[in-house]
N, CA, C and O atoms as CSV, one atom per row, in Angstrom:
chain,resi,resn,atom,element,x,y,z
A,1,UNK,N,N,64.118,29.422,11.623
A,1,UNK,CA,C,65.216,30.308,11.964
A,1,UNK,C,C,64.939,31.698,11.401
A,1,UNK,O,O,64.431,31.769,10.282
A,2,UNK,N,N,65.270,32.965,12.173
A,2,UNK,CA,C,65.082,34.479,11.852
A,2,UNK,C,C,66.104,34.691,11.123
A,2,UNK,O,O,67.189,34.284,11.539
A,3,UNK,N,N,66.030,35.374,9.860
A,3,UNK,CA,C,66.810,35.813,9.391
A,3,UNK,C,C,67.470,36.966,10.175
A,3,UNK,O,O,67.067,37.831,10.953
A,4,UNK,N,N,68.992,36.512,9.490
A,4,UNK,CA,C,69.866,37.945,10.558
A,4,UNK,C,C,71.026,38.383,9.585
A,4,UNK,O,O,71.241,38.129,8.400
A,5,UNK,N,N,71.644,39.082,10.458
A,5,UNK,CA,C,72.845,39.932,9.034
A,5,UNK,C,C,74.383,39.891,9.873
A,5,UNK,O,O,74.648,39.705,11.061
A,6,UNK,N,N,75.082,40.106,8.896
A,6,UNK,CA,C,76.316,39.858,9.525
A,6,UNK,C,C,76.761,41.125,9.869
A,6,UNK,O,O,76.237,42.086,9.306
A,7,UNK,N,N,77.787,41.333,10.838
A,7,UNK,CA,C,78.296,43.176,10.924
A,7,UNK,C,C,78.836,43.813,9.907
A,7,UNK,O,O,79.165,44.993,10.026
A,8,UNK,N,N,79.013,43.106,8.719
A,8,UNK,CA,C,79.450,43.898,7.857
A,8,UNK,C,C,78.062,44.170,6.954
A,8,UNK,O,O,77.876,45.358,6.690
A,9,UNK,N,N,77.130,43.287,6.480
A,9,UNK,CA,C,76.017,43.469,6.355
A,9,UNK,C,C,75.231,44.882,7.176
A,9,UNK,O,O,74.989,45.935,6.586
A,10,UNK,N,N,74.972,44.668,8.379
A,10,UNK,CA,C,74.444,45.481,9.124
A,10,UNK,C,C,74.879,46.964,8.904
A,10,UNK,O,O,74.097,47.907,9.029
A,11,UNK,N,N,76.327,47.101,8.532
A,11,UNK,CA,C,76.970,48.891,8.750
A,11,UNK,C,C,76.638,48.690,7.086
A,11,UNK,O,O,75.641,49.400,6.957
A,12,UNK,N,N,76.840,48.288,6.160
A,12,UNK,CA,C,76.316,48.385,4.697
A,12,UNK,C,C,75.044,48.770,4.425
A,12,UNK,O,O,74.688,49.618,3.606
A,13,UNK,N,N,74.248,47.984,5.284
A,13,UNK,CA,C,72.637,49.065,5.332
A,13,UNK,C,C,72.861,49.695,5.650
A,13,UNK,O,O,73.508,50.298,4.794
A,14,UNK,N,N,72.821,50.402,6.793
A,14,UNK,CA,C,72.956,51.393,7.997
A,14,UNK,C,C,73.398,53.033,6.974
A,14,UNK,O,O,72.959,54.158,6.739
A,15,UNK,N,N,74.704,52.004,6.619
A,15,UNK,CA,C,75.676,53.518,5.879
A,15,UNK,C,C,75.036,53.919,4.092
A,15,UNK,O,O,75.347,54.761,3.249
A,16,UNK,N,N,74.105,52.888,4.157
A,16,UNK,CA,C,73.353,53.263,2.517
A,16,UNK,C,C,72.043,54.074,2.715
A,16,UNK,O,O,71.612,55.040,2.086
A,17,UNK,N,N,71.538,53.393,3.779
A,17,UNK,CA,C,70.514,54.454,4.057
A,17,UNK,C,C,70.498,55.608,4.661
A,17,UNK,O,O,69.645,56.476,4.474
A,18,UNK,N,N,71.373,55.675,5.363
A,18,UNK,CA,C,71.759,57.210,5.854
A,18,UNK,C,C,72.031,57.750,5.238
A,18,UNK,O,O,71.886,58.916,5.604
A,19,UNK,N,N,72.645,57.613,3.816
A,19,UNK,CA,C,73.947,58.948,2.989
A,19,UNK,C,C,72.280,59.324,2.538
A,19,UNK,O,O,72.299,60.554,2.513
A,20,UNK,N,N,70.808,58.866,2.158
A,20,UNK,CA,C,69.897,59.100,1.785
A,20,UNK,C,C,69.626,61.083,3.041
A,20,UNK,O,O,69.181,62.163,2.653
A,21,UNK,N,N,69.901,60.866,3.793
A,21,UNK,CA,C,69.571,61.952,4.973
A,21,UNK,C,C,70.835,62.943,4.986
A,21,UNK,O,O,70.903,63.738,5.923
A,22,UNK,N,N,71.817,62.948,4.029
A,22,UNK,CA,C,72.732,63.798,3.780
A,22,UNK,C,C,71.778,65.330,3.616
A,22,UNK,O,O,70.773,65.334,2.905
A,23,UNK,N,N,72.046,66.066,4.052
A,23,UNK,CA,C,71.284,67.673,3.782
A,23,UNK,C,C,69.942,67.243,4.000
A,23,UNK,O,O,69.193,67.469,3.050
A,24,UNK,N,N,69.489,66.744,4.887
A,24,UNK,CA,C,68.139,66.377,5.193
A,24,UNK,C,C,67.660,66.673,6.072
A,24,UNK,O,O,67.902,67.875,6.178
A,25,UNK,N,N,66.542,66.081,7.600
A,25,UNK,CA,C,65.809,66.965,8.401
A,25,UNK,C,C,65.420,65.742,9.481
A,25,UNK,O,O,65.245,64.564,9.170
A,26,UNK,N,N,65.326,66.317,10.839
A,26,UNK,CA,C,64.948,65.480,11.679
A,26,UNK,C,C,63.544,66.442,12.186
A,26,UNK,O,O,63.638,67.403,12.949
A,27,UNK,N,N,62.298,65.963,11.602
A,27,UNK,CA,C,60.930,66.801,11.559
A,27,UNK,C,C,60.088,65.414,12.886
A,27,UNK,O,O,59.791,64.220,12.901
A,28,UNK,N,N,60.027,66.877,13.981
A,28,UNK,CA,C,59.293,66.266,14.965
A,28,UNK,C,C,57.913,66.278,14.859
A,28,UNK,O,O,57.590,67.430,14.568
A,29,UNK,N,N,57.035,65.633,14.941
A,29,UNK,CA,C,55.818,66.095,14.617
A,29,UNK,C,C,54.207,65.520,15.589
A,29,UNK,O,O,54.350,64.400,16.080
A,30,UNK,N,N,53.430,65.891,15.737
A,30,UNK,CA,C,51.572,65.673,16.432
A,30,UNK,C,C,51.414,64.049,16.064
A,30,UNK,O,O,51.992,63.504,15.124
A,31,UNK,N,N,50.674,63.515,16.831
A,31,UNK,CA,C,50.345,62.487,16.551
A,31,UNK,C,C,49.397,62.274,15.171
A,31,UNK,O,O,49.193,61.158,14.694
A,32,UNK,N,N,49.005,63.169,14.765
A,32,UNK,CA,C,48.403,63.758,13.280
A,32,UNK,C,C,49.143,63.569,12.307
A,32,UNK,O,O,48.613,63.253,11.241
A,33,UNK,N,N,50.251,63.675,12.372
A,33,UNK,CA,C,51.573,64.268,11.497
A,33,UNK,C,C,51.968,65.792,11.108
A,33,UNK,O,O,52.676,66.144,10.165
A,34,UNK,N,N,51.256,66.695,12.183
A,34,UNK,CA,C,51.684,68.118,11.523
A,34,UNK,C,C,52.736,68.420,12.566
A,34,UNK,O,O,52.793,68.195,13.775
A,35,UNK,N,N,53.634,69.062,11.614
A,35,UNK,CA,C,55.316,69.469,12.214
A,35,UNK,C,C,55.075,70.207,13.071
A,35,UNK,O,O,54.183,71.054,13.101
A,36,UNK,N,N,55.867,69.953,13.872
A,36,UNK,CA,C,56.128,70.748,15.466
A,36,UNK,C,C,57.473,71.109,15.006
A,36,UNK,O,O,57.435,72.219,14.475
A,37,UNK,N,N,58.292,70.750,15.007
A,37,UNK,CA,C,59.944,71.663,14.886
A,37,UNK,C,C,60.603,70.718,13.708
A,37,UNK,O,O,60.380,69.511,13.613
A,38,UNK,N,N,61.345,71.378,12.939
A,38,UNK,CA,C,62.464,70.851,11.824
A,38,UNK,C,C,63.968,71.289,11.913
A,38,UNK,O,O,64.513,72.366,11.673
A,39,UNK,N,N,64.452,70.065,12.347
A,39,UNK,CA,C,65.927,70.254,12.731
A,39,UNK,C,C,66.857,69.961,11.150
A,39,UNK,O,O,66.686,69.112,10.275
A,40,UNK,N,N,67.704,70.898,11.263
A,40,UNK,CA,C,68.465,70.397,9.974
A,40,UNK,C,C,69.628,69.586,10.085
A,40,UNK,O,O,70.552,69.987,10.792
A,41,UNK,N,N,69.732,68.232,9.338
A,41,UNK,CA,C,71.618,67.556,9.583
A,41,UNK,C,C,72.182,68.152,8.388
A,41,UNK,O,O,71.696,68.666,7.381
A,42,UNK,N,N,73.648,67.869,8.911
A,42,UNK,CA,C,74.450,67.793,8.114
A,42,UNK,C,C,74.580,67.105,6.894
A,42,UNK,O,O,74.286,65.923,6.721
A,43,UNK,N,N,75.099,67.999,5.927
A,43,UNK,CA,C,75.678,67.685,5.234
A,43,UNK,C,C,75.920,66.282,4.935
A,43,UNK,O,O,75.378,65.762,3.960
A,44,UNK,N,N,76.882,65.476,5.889
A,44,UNK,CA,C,77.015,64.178,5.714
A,44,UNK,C,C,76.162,63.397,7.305
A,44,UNK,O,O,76.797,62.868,8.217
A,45,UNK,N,N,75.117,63.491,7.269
A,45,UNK,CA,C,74.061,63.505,8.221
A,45,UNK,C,C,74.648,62.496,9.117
A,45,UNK,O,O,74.645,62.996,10.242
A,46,UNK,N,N,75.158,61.296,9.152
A,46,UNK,CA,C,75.506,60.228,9.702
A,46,UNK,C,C,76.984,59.923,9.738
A,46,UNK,O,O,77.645,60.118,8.718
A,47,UNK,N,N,77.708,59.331,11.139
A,47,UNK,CA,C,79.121,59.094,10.494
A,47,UNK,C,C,78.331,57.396,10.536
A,47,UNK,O,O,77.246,56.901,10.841
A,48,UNK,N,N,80.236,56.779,9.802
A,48,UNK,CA,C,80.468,55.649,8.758
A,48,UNK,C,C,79.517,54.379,10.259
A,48,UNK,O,O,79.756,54.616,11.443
A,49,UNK,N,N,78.750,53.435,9.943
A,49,UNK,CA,C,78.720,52.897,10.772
A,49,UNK,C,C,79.180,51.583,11.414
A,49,UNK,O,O,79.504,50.689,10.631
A,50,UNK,N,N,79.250,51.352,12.669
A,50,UNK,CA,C,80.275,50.227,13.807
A,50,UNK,C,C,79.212,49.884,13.993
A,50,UNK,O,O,78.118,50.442,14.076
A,51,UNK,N,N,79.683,48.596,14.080
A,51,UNK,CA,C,78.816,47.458,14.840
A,51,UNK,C,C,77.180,47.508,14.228
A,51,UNK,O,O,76.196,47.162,14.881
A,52,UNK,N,N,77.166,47.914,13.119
A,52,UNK,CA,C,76.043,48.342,12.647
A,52,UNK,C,C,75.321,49.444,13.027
A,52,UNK,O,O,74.139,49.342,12.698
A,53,UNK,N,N,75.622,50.552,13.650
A,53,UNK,CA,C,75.162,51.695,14.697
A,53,UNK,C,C,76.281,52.591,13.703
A,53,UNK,O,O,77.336,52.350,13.116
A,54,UNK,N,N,75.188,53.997,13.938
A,54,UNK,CA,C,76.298,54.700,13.365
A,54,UNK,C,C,75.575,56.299,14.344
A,54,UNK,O,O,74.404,56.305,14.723
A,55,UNK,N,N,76.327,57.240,14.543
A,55,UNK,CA,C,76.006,58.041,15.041
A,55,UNK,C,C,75.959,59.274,14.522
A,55,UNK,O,O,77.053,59.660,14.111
A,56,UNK,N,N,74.620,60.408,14.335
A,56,UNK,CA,C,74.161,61.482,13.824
A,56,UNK,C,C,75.602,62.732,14.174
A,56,UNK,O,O,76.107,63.009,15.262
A,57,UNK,N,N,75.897,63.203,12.959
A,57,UNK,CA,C,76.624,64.219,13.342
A,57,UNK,C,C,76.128,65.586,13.514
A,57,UNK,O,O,74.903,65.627,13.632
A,58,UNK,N,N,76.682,66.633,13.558
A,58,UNK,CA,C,76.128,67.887,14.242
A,58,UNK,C,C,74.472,67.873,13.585
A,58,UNK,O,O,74.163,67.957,12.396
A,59,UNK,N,N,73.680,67.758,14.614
A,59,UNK,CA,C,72.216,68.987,13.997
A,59,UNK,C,C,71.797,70.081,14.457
A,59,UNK,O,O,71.919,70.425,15.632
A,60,UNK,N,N,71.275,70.717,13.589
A,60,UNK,CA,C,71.161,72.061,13.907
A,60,UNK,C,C,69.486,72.109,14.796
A,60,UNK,O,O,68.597,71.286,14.575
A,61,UNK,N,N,69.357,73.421,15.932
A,61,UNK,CA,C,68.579,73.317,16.554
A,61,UNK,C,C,67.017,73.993,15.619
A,61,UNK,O,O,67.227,74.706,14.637
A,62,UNK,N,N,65.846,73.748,15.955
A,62,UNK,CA,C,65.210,74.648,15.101
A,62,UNK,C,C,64.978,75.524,16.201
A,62,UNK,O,O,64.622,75.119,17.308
A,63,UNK,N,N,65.232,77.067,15.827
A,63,UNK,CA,C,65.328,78.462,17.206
A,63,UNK,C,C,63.802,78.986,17.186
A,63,UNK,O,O,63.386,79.822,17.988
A,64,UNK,N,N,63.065,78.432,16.235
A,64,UNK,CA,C,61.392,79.011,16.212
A,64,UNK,C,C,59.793,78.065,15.498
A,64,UNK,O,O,58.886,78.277,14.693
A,65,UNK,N,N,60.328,76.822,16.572
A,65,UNK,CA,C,59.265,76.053,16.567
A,65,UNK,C,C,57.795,76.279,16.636
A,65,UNK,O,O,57.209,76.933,17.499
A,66,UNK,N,N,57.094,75.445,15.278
A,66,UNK,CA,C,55.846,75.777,15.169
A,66,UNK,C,C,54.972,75.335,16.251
A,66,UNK,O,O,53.756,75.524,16.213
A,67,UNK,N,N,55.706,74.615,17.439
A,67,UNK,CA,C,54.755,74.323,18.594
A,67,UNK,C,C,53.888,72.940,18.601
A,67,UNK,O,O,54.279,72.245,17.663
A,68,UNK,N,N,53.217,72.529,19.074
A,68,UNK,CA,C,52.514,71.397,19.119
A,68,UNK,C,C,53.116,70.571,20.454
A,68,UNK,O,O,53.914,71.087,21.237
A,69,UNK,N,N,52.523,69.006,20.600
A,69,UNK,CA,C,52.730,68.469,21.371
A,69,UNK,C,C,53.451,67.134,20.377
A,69,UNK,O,O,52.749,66.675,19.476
A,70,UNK,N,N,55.262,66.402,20.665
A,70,UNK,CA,C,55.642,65.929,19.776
A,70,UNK,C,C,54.850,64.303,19.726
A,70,UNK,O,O,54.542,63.911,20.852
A,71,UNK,N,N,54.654,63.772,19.094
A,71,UNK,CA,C,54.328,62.208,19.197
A,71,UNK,C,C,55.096,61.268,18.370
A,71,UNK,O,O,55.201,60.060,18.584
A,72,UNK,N,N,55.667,61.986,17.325
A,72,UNK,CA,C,56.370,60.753,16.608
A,72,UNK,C,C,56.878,61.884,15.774
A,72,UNK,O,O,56.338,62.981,15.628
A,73,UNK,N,N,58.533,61.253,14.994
A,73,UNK,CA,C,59.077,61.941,14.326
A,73,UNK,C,C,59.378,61.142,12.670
A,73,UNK,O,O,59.016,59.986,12.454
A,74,UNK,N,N,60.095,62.009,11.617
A,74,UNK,CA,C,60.756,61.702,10.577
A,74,UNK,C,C,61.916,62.091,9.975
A,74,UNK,O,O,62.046,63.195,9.445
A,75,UNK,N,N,63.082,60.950,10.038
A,75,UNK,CA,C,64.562,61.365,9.621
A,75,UNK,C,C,63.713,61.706,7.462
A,75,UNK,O,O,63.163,60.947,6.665
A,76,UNK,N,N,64.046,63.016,7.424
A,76,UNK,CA,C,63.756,63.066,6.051
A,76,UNK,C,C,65.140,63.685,4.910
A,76,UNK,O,O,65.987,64.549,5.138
A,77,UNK,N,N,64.894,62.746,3.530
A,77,UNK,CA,C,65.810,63.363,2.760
A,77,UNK,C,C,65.968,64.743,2.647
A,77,UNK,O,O,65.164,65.483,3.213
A,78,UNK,N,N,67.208,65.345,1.769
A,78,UNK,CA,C,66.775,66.912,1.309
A,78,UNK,C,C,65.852,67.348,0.793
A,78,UNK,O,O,65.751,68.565,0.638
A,79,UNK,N,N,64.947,66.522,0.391
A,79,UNK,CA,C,63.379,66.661,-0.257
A,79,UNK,C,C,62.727,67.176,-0.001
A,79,UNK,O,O,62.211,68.071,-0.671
A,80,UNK,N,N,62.313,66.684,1.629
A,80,UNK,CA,C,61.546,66.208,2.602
A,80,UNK,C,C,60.929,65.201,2.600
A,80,UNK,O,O,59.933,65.030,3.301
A,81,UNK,N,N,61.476,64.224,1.698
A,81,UNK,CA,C,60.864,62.821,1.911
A,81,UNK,C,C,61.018,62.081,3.333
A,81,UNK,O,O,62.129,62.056,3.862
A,82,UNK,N,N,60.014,61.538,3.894
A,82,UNK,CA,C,60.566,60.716,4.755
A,82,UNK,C,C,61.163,59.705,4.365
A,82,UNK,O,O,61.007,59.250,3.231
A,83,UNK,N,N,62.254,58.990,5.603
A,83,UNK,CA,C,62.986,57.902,4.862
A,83,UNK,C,C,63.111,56.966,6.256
A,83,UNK,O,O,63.179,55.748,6.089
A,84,UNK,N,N,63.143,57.484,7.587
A,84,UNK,CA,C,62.766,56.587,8.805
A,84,UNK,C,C,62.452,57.062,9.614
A,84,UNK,O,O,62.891,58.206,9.726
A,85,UNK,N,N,61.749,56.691,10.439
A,85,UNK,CA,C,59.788,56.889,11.383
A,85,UNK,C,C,60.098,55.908,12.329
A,85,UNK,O,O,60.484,54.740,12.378
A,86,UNK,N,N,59.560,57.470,13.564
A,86,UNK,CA,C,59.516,56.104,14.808
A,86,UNK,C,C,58.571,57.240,15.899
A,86,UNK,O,O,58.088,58.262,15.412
A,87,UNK,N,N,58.458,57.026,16.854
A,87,UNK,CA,C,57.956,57.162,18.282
A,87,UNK,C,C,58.794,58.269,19.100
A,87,UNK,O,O,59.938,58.034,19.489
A,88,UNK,N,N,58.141,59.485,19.328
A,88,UNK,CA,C,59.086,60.104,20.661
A,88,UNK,C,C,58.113,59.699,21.929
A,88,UNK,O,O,56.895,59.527,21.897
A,89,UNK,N,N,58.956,59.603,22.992
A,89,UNK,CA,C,58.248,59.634,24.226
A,89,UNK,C,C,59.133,61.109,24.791
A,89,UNK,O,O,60.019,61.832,24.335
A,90,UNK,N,N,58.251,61.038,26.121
A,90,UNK,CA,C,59.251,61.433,27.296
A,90,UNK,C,C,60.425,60.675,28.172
A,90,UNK,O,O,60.267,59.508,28.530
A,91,UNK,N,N,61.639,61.440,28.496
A,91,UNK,CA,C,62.644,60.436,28.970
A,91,UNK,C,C,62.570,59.356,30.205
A,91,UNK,O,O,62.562,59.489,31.429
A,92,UNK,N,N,62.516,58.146,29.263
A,92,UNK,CA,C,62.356,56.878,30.193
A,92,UNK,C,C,61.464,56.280,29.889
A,92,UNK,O,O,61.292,55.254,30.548
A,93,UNK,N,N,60.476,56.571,28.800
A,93,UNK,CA,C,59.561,56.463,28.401
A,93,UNK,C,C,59.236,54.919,27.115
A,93,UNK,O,O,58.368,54.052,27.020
A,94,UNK,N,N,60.425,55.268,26.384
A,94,UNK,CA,C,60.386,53.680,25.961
A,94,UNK,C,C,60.500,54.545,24.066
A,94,UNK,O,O,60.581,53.975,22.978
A,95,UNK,N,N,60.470,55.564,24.282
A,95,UNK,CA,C,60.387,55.933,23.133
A,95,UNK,C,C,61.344,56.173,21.763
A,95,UNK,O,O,62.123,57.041,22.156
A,96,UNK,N,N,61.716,55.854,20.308
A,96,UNK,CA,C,62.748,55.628,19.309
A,96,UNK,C,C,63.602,56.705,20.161
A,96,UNK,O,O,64.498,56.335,20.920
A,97,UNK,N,N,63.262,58.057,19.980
A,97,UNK,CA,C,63.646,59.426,20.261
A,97,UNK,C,C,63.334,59.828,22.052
A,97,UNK,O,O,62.133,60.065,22.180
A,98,UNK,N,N,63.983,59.937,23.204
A,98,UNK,CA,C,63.502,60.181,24.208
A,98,UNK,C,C,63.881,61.811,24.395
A,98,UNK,O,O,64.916,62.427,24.141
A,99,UNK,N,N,62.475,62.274,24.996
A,99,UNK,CA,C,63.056,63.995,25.120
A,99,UNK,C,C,62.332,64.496,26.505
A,99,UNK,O,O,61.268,64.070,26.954
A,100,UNK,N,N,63.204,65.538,27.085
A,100,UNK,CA,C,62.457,66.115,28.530
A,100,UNK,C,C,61.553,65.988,28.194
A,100,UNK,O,O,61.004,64.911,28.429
A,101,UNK,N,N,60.706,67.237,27.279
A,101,UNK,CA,C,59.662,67.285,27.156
A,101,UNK,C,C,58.905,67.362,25.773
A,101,UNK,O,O,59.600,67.802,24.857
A,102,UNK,N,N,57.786,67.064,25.497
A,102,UNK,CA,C,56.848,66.606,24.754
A,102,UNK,C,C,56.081,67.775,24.148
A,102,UNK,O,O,55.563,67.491,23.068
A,103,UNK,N,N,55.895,68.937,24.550
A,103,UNK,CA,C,55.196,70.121,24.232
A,103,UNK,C,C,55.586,71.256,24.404
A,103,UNK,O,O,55.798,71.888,25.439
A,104,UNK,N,N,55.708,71.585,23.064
A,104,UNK,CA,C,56.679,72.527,22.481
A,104,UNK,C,C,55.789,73.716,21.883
A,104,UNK,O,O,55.042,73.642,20.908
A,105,UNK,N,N,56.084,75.015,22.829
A,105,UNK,CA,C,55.517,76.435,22.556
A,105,UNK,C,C,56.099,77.161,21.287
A,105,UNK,O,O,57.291,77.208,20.983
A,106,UNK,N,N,54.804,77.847,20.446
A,106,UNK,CA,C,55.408,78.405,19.235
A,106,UNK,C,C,56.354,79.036,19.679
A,106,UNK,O,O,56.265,79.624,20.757
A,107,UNK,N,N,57.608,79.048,18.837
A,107,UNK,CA,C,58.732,80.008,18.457
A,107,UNK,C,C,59.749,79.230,20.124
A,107,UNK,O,O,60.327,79.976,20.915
A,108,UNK,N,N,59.727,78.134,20.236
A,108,UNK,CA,C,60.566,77.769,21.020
A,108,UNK,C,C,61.469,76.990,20.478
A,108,UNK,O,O,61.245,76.399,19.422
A,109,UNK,N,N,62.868,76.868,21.285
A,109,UNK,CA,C,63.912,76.095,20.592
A,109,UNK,C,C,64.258,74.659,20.852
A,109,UNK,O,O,64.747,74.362,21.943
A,110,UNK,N,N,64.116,74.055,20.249
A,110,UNK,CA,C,63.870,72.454,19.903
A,110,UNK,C,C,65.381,71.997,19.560
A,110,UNK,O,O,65.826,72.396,18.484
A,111,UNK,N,N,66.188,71.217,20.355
A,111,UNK,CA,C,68.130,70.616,20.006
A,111,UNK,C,C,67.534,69.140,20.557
A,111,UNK,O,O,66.518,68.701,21.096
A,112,UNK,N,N,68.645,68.734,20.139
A,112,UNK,CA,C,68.753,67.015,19.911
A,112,UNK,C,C,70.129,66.943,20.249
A,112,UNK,O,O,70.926,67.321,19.391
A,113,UNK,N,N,70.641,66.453,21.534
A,113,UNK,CA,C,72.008,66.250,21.681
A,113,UNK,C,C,72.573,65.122,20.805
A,113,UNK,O,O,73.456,65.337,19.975
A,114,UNK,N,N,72.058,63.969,21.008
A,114,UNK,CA,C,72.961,62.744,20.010
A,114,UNK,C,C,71.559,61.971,19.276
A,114,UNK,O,O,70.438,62.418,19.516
A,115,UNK,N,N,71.685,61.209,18.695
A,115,UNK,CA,C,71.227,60.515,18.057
A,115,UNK,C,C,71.514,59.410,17.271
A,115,UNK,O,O,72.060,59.729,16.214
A,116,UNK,N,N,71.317,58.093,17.436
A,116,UNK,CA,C,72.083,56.669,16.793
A,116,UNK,C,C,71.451,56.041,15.941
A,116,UNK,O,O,70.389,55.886,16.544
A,117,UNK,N,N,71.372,55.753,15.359
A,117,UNK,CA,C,70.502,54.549,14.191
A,117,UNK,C,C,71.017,53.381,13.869
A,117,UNK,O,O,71.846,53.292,12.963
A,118,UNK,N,N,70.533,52.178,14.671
A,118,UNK,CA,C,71.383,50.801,14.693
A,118,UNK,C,C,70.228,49.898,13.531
A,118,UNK,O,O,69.004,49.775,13.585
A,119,UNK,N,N,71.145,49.425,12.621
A,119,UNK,CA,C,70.583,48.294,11.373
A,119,UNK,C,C,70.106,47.391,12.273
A,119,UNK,O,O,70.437,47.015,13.397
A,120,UNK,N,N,69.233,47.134,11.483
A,120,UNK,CA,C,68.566,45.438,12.648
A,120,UNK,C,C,69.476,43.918,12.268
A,120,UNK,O,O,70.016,43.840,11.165
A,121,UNK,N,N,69.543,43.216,12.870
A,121,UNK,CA,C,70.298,42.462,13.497
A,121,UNK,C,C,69.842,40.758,12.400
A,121,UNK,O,O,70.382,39.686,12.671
């Protein structure tokens, strides 16, 4: 049998590891790892989370991206530690993060309409 979590379990992770991304950064970056654009969250980066899902509150756009082509990103503390890593594609693509597009010209502006982070199950 797989271990699994209960919904109250599930939003208890969810909402412990997020307050970690309070004043922190959603850093898109090359399949290399060098940053293409750094978006800033809020303050309280995440609201409380349902059903184990909780949803990103306002982020800010970055207005003068260092450019590159994106391949994978990092939700990072106020540090810049990373703290969770995943995959962008293009939309439809299958990817953590789905975005029009993938390649991003210096000094271009890089927004993220929503964003969710669901605890695993």
């Amino acid at each position: 049998m797989a271990i699994t979590h209960s919904t109250t379990g599930r939003n208890t992770m969810a909402d412990a590891l997020l307050a970690l991304l309070d004043n922190g950064s959603l850093e898109f970056q090359t399949s290399a790892g060098a940053e293409v654009a750094t978006l800033s969250l809020s303050a309280t980066a995440f609201a409380s989370a349902s059903s184990g899902t909780a949803a990103a509150n306002s982020i800010s756009p970055d207005t003068s991206a260092t450019g590159g082509t994106i391949a994978k990103f990092e939700l990072q503390d106020s540090g810049g530690t990373g703290v969770v890593f995943g995959s962008v594609t293009a939309t439809s693509g299958g990817g953590d993060i789905e975005m029009s597009s993938l390649v991003i010209g210096a000094g271009d502006t890089v927004s993220v309409t929503s964003l969710d982070y669901t605890a695993p199950v």
